[in-house]
mmCIF file as Biopython writes it, N, C-alpha, C and O atoms, coordinates in Angstrom:
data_model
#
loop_
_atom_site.group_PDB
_atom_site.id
_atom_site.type_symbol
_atom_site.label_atom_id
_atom_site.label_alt_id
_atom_site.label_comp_id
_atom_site.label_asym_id
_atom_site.label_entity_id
_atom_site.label_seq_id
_atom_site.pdbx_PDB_ins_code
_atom_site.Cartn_x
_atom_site.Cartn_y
_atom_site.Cartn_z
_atom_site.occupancy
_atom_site.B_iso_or_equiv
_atom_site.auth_seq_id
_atom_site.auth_asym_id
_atom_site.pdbx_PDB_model_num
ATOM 1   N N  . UNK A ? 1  ? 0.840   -1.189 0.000   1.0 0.0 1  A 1 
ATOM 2   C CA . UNK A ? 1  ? 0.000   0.000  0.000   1.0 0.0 1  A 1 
ATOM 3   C C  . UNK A ? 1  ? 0.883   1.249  0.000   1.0 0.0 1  A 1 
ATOM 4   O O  . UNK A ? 1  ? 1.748   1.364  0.868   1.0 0.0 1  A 1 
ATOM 5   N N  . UNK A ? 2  ? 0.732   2.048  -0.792  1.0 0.0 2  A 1 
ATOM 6   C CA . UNK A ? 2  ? 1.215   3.643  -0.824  1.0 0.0 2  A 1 
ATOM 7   C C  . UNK A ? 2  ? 1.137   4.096  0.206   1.0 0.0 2  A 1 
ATOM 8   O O  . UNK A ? 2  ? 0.026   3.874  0.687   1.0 0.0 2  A 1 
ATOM 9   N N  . UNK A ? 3  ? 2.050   4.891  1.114   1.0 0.0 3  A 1 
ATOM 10  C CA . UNK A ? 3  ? 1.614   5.573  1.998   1.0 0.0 3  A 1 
ATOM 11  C C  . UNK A ? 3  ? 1.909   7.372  1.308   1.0 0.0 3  A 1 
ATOM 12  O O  . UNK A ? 3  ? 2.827   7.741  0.576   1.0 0.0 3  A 1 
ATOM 13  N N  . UNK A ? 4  ? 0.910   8.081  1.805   1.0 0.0 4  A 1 
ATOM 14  C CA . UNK A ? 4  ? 1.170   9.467  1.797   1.0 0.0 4  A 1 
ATOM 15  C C  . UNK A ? 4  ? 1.458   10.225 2.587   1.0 0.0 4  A 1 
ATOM 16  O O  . UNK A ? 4  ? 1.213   10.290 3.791   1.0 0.0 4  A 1 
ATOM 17  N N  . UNK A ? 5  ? 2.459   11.360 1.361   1.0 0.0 5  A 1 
ATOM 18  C CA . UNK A ? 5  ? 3.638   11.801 1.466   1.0 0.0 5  A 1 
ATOM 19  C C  . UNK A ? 5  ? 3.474   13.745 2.599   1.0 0.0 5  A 1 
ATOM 20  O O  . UNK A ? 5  ? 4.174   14.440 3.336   1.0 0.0 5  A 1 
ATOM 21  N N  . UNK A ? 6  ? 2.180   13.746 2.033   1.0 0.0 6  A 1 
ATOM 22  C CA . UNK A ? 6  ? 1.699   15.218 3.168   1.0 0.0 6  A 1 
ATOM 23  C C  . UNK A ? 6  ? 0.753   14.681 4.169   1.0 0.0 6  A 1 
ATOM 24  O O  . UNK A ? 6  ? 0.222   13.571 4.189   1.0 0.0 6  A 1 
ATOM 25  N N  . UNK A ? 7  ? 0.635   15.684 5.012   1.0 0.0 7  A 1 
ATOM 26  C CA . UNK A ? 7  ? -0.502  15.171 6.154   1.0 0.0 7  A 1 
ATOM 27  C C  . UNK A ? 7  ? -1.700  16.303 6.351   1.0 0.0 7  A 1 
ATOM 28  O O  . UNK A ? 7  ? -1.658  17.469 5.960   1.0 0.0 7  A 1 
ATOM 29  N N  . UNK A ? 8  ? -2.743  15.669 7.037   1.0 0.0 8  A 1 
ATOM 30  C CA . UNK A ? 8  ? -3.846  16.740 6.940   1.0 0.0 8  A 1 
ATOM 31  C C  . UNK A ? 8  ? -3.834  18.013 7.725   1.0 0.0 8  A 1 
ATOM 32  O O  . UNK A ? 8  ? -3.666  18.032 8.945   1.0 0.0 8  A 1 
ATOM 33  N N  . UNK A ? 9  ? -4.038  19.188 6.908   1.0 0.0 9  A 1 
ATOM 34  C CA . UNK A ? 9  ? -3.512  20.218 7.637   1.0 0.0 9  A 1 
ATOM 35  C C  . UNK A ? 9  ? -2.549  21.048 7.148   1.0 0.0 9  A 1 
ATOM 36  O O  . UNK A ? 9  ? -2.530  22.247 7.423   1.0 0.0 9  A 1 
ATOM 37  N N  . UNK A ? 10 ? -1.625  20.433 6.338   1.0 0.0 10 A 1 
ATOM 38  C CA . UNK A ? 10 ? 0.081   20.509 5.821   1.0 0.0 10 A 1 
ATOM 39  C C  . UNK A ? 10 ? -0.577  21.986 4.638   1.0 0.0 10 A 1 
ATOM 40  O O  . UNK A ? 10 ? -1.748  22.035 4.264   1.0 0.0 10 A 1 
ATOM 41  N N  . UNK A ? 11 ? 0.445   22.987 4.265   1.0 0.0 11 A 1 
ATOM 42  C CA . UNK A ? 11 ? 0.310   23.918 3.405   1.0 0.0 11 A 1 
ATOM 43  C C  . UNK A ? 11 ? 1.006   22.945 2.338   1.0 0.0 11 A 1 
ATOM 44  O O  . UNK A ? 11 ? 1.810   22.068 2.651   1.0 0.0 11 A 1 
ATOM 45  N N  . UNK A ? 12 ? 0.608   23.209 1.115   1.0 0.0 12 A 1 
ATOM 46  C CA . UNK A ? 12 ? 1.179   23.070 -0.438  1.0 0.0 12 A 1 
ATOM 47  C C  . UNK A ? 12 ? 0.862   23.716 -1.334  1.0 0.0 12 A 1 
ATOM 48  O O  . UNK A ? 12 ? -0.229  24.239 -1.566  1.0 0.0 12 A 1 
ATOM 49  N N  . UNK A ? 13 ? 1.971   23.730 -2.013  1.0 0.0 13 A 1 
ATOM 50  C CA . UNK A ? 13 ? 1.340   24.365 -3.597  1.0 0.0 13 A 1 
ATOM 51  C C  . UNK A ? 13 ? 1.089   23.416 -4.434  1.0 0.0 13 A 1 
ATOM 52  O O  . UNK A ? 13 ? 1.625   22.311 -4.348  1.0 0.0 13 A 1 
ATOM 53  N N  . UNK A ? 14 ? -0.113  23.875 -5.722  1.0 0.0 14 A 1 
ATOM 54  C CA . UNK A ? 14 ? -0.811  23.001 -6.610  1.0 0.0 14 A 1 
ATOM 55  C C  . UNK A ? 14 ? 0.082   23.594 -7.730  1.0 0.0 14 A 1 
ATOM 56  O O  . UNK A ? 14 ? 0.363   24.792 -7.792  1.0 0.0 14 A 1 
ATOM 57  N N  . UNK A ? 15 ? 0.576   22.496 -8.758  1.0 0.0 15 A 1 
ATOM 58  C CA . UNK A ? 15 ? 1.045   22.626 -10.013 1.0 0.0 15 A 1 
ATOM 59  C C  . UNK A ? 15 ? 0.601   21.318 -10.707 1.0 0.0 15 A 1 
ATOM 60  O O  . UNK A ? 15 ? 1.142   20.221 -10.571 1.0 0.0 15 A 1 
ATOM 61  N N  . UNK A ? 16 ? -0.953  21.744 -11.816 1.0 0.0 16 A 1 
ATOM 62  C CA . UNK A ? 16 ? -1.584  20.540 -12.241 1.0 0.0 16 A 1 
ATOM 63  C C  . UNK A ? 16 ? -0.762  20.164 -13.153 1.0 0.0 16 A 1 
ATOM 64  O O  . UNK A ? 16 ? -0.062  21.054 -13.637 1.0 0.0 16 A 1 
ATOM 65  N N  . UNK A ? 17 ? -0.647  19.226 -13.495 1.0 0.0 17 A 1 
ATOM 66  C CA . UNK A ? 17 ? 0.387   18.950 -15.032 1.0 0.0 17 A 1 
ATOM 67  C C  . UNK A ? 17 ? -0.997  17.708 -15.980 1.0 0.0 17 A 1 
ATOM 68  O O  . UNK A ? 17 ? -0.694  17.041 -16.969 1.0 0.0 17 A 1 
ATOM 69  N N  . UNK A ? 18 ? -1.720  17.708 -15.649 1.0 0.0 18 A 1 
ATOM 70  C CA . UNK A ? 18 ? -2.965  16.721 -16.457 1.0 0.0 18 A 1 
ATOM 71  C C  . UNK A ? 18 ? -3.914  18.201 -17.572 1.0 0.0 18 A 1 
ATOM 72  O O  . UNK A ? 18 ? -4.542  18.083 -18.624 1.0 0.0 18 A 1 
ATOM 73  N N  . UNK A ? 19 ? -3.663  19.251 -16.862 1.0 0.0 19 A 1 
ATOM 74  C CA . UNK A ? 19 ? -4.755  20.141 -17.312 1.0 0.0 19 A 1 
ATOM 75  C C  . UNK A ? 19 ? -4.013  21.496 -16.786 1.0 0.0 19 A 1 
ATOM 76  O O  . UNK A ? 19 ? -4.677  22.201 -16.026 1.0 0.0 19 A 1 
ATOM 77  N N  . UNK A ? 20 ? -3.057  21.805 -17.030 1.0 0.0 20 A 1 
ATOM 78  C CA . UNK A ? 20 ? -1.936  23.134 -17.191 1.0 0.0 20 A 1 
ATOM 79  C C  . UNK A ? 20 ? -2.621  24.444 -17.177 1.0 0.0 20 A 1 
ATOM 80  O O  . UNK A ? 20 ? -2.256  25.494 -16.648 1.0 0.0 20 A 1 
ATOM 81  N N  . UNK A ? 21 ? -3.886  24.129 -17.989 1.0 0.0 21 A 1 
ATOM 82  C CA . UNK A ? 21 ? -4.230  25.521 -18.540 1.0 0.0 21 A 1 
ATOM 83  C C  . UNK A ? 21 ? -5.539  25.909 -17.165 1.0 0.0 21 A 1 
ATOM 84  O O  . UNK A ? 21 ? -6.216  26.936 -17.113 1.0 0.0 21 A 1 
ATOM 85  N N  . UNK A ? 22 ? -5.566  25.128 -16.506 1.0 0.0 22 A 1 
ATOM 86  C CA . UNK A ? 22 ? -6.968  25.296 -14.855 1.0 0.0 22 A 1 
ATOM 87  C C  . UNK A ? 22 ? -6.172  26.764 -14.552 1.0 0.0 22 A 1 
ATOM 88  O O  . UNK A ? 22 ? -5.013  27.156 -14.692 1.0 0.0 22 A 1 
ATOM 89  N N  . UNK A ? 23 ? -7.501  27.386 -14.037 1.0 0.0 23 A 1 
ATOM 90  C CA . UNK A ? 23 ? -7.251  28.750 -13.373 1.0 0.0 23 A 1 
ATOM 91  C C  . UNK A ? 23 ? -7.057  28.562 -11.626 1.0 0.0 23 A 1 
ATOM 92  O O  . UNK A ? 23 ? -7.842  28.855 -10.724 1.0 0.0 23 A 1 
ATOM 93  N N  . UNK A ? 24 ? -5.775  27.992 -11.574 1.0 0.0 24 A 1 
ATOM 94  C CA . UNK A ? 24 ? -5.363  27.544 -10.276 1.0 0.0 24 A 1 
ATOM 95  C C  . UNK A ? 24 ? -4.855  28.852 -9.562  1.0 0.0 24 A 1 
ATOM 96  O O  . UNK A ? 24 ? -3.856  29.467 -9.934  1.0 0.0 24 A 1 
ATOM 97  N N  . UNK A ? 25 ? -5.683  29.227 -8.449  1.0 0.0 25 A 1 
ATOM 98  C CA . UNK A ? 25 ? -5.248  30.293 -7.508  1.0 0.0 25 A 1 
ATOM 99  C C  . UNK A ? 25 ? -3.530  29.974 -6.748  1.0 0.0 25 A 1 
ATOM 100 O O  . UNK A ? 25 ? -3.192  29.184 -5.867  1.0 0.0 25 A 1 
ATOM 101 N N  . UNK A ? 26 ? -2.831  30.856 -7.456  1.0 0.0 26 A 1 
ATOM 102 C CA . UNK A ? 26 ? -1.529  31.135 -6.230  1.0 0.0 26 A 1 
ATOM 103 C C  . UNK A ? 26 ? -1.992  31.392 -4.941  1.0 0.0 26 A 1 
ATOM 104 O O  . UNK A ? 26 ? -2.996  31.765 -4.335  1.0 0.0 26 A 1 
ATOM 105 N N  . UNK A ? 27 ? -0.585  30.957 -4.740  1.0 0.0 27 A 1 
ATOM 106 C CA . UNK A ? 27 ? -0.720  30.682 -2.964  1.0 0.0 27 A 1 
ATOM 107 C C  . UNK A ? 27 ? -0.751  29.276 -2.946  1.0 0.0 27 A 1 
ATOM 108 O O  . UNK A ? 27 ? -0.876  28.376 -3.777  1.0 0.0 27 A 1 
ATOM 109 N N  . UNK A ? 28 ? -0.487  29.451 -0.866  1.0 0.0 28 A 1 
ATOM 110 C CA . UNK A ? 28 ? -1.293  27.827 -0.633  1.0 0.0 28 A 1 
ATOM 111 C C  . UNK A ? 28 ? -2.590  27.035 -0.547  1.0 0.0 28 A 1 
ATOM 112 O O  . UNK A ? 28 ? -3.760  27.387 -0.395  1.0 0.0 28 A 1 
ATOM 113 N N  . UNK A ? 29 ? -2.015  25.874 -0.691  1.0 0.0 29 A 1 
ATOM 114 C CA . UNK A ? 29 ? -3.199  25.256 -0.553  1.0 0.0 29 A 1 
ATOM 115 C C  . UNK A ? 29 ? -3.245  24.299 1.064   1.0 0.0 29 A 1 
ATOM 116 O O  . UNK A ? 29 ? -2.214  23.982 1.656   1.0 0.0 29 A 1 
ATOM 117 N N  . UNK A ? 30 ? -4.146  24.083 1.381   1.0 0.0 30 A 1 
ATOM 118 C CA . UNK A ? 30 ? -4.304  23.416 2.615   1.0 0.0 30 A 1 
ATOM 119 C C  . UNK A ? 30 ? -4.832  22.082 2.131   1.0 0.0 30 A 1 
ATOM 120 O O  . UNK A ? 30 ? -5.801  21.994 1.376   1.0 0.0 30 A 1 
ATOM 121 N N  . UNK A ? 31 ? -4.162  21.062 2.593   1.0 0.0 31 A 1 
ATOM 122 C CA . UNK A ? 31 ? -4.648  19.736 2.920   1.0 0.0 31 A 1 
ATOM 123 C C  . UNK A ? 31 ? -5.566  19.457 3.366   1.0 0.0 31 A 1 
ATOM 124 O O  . UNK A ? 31 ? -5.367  19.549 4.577   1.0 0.0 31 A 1 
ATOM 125 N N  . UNK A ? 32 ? -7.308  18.899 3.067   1.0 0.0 32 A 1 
ATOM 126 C CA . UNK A ? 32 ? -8.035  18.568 3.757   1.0 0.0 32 A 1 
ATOM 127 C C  . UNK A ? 32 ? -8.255  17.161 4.281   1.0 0.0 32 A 1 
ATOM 128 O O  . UNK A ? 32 ? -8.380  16.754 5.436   1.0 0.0 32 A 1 
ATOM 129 N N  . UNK A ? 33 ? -8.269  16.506 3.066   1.0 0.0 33 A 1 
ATOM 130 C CA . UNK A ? 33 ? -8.214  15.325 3.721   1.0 0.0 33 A 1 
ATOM 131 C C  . UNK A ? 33 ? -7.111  13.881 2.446   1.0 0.0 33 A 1 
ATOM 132 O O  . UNK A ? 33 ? -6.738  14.049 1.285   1.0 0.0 33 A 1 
ATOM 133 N N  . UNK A ? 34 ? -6.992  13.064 3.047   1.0 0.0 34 A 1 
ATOM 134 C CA . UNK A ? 34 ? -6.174  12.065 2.287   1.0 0.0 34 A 1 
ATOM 135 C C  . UNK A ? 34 ? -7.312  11.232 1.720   1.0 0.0 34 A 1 
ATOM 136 O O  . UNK A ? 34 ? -8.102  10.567 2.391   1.0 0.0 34 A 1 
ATOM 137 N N  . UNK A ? 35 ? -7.289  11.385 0.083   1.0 0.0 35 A 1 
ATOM 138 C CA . UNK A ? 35 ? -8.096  10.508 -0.755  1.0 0.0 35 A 1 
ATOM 139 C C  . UNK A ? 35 ? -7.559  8.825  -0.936  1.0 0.0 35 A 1 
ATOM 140 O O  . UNK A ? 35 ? -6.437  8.681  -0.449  1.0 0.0 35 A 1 
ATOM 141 N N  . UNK A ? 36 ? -7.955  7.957  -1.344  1.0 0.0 36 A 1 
ATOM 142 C CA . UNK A ? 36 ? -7.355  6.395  -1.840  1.0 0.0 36 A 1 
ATOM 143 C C  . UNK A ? 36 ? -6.439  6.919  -3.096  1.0 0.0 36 A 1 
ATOM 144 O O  . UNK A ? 36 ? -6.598  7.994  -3.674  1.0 0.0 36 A 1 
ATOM 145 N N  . UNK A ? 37 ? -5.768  6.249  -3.297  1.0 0.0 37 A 1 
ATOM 146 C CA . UNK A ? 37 ? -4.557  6.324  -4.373  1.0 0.0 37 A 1 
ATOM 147 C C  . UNK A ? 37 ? -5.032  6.005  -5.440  1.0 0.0 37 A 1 
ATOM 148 O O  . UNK A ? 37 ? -6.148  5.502  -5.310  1.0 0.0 37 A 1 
ATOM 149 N N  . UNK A ? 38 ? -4.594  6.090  -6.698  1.0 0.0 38 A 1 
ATOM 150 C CA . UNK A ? 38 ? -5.346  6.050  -7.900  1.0 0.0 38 A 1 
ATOM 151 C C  . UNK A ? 38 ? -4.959  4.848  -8.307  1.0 0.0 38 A 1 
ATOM 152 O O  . UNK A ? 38 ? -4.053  4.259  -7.718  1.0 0.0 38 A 1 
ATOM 153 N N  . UNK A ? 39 ? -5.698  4.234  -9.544  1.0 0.0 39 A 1 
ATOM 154 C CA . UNK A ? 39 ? -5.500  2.643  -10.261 1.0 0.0 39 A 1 
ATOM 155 C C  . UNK A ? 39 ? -4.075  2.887  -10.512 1.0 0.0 39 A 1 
ATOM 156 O O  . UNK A ? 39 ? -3.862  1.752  -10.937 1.0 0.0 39 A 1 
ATOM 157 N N  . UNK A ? 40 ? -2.648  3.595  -10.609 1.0 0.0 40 A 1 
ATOM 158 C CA . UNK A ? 40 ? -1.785  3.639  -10.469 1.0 0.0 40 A 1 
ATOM 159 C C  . UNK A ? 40 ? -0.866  3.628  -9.598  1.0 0.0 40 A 1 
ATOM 160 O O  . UNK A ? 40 ? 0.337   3.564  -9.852  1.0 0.0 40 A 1 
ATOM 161 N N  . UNK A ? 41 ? -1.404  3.695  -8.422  1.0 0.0 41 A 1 
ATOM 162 C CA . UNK A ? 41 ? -0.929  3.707  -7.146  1.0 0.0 41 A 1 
ATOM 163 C C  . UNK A ? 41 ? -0.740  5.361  -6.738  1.0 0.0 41 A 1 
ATOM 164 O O  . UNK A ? 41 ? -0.415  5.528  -5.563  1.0 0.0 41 A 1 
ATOM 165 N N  . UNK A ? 42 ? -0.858  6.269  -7.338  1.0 0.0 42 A 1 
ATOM 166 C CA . UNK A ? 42 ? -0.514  7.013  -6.805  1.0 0.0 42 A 1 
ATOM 167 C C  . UNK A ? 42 ? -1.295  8.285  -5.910  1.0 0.0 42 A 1 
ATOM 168 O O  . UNK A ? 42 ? -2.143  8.940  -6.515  1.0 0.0 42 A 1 
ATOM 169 N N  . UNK A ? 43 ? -1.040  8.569  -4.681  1.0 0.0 43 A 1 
ATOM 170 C CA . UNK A ? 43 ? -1.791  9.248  -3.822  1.0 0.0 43 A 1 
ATOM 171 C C  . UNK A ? 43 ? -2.618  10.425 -3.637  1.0 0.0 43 A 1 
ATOM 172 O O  . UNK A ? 43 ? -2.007  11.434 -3.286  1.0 0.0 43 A 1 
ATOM 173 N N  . UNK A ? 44 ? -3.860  10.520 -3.794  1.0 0.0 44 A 1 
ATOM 174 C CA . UNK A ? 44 ? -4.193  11.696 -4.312  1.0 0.0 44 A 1 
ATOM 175 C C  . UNK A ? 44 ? -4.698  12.505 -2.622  1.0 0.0 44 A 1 
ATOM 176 O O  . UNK A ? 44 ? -4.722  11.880 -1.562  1.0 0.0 44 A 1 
ATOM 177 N N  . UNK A ? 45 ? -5.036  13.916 -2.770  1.0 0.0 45 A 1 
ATOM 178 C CA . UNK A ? 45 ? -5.519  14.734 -1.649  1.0 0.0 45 A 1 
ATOM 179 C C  . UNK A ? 45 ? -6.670  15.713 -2.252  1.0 0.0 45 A 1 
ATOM 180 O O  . UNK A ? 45 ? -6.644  16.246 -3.362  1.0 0.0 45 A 1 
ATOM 181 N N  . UNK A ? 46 ? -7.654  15.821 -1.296  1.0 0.0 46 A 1 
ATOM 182 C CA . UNK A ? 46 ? -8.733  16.836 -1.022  1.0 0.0 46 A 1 
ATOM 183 C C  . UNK A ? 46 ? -8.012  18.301 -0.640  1.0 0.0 46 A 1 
ATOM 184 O O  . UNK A ? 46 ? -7.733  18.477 0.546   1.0 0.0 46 A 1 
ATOM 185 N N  . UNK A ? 47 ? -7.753  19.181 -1.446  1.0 0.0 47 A 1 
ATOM 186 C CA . UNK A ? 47 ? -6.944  20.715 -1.046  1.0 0.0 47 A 1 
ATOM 187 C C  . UNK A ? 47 ? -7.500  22.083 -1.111  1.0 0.0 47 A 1 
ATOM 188 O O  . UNK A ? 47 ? -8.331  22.116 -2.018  1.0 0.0 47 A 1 
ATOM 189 N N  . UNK A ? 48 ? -7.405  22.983 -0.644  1.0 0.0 48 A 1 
ATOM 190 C CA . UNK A ? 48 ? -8.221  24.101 -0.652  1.0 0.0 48 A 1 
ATOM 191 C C  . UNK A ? 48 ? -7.605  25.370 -0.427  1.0 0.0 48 A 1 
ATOM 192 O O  . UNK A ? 48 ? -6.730  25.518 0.427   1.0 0.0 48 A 1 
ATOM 193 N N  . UNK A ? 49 ? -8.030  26.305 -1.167  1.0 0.0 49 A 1 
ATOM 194 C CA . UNK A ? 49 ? -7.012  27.382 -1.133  1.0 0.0 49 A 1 
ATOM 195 C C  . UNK A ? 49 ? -8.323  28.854 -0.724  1.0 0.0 49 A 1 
ATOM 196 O O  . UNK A ? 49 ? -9.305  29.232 -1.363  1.0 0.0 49 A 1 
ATOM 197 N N  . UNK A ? 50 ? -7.865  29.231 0.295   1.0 0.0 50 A 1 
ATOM 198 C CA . UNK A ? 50 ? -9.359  30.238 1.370   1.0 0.0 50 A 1 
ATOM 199 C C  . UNK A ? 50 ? -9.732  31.093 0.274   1.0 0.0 50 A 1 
ATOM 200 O O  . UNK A ? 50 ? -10.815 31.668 0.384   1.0 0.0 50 A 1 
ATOM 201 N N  . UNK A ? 51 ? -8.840  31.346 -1.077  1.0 0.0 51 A 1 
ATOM 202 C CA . UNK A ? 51 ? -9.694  32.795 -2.305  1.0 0.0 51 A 1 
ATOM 203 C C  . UNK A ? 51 ? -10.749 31.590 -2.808  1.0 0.0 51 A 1 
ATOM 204 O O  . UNK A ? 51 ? -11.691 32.063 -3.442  1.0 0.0 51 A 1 
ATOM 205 N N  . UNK A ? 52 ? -10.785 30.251 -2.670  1.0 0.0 52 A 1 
ATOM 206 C CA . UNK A ? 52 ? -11.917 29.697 -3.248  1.0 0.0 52 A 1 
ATOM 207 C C  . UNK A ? 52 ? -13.081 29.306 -3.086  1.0 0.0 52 A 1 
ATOM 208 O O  . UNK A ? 52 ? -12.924 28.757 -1.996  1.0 0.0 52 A 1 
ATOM 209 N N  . UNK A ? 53 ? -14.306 29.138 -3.366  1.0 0.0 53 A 1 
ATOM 210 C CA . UNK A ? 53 ? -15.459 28.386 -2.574  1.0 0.0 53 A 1 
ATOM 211 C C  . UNK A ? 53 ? -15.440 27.237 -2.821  1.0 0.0 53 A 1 
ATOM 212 O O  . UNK A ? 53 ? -16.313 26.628 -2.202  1.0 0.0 53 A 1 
ATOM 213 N N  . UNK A ? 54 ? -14.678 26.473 -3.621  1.0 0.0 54 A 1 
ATOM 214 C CA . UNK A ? 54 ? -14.282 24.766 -3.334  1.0 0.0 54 A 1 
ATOM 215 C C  . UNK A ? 54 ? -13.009 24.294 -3.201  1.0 0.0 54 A 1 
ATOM 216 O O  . UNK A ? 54 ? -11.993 24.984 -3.124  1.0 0.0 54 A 1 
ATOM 217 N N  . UNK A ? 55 ? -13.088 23.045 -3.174  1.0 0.0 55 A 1 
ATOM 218 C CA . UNK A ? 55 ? -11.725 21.743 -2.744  1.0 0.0 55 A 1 
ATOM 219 C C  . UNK A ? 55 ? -11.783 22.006 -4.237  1.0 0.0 55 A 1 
ATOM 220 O O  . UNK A ? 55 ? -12.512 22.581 -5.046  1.0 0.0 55 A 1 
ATOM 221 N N  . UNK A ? 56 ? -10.537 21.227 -4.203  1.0 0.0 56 A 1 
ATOM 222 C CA . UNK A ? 56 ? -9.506  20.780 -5.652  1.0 0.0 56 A 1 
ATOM 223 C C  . UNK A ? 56 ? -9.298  19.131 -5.212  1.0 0.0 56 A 1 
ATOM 224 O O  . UNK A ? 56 ? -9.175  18.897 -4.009  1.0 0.0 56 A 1 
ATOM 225 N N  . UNK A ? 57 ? -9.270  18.284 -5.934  1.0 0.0 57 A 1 
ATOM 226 C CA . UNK A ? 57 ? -8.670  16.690 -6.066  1.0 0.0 57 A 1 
ATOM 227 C C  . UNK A ? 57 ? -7.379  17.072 -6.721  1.0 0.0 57 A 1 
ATOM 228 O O  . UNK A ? 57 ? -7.530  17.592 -7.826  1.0 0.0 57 A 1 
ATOM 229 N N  . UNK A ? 58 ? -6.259  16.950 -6.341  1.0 0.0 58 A 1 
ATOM 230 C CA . UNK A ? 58 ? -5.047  17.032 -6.205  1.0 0.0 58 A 1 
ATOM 231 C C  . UNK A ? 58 ? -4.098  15.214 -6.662  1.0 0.0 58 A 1 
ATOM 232 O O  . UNK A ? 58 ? -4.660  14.291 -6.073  1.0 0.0 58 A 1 
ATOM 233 N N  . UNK A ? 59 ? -3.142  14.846 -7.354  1.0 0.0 59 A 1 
ATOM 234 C CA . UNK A ? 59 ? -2.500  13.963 -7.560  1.0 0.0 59 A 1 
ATOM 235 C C  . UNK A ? 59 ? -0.957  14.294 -6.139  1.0 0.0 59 A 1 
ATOM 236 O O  . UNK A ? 59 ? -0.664  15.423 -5.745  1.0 0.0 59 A 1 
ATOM 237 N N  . UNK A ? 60 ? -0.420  13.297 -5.773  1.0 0.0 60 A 1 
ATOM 238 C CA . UNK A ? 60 ? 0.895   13.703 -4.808  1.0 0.0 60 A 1 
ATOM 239 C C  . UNK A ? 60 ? 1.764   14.764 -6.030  1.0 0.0 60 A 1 
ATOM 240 O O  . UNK A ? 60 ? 2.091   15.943 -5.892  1.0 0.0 60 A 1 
ATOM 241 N N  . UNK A ? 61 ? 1.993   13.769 -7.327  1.0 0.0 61 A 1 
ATOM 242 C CA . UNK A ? 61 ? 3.050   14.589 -8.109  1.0 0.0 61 A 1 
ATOM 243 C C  . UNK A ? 61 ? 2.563   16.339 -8.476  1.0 0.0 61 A 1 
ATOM 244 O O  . UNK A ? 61 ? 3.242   17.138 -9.122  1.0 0.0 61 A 1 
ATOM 245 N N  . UNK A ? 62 ? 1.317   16.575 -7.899  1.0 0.0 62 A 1 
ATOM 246 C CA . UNK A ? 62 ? 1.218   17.823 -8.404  1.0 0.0 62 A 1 
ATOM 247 C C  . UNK A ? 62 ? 1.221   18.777 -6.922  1.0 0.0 62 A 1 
ATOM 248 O O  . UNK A ? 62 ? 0.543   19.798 -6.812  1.0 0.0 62 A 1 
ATOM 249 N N  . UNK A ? 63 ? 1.977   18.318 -5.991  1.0 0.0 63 A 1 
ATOM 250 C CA . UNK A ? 63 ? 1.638   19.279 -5.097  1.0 0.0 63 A 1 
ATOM 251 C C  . UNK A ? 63 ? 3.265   19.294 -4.584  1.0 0.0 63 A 1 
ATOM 252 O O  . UNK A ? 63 ? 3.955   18.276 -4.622  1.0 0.0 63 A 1 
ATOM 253 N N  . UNK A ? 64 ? 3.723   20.493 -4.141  1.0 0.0 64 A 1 
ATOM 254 C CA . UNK A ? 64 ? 5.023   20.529 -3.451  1.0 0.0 64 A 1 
ATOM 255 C C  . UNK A ? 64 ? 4.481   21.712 -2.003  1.0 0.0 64 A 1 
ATOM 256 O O  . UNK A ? 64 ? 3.584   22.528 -1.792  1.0 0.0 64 A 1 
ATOM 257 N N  . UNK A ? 65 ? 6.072   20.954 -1.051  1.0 0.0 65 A 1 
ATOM 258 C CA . UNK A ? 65 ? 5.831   21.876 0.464   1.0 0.0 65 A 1 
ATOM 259 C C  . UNK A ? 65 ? 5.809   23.213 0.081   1.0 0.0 65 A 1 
ATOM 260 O O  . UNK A ? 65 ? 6.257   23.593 -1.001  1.0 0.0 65 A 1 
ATOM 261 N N  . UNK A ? 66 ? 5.261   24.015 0.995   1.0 0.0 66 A 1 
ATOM 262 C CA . UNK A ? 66 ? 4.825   25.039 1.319   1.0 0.0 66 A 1 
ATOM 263 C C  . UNK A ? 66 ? 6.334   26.043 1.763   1.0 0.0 66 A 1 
ATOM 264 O O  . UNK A ? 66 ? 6.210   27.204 2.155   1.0 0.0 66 A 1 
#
């Protein structure tokens, strides 16, 4: 099983690389919660950035520390 690499709570920044062109707010994002990992194994997160009125679904490879 994958374990993931941020924890809930943790600041990050979002850099999508599936869809480049999203009007992704600078700044951080906050960790809400840890999603199941994808048919690839890899770990995804619930993230939120306070200029928005929703979460983002986030991949691990698209998020770096704060």
């Amino acid at each position: 099983m994958t374990e993931h690499k941020f924890k809930i709570g943790q600041l990050v920044y979002f850099h999508p690389k599936v869809r480049p062109q999203l009007n992704v707010v600078p700044g951080p994002y906050l960790i809400i919660k840890r999603l199941p990992a994808t048919q690839d194994g890899e770990c995804q997160y619930e993230i939120r950035n306070t200029l928005e009125e929703y979460n983002r679904v986030a991949r691990e490879s698209e998020l770096t520390r704060a």
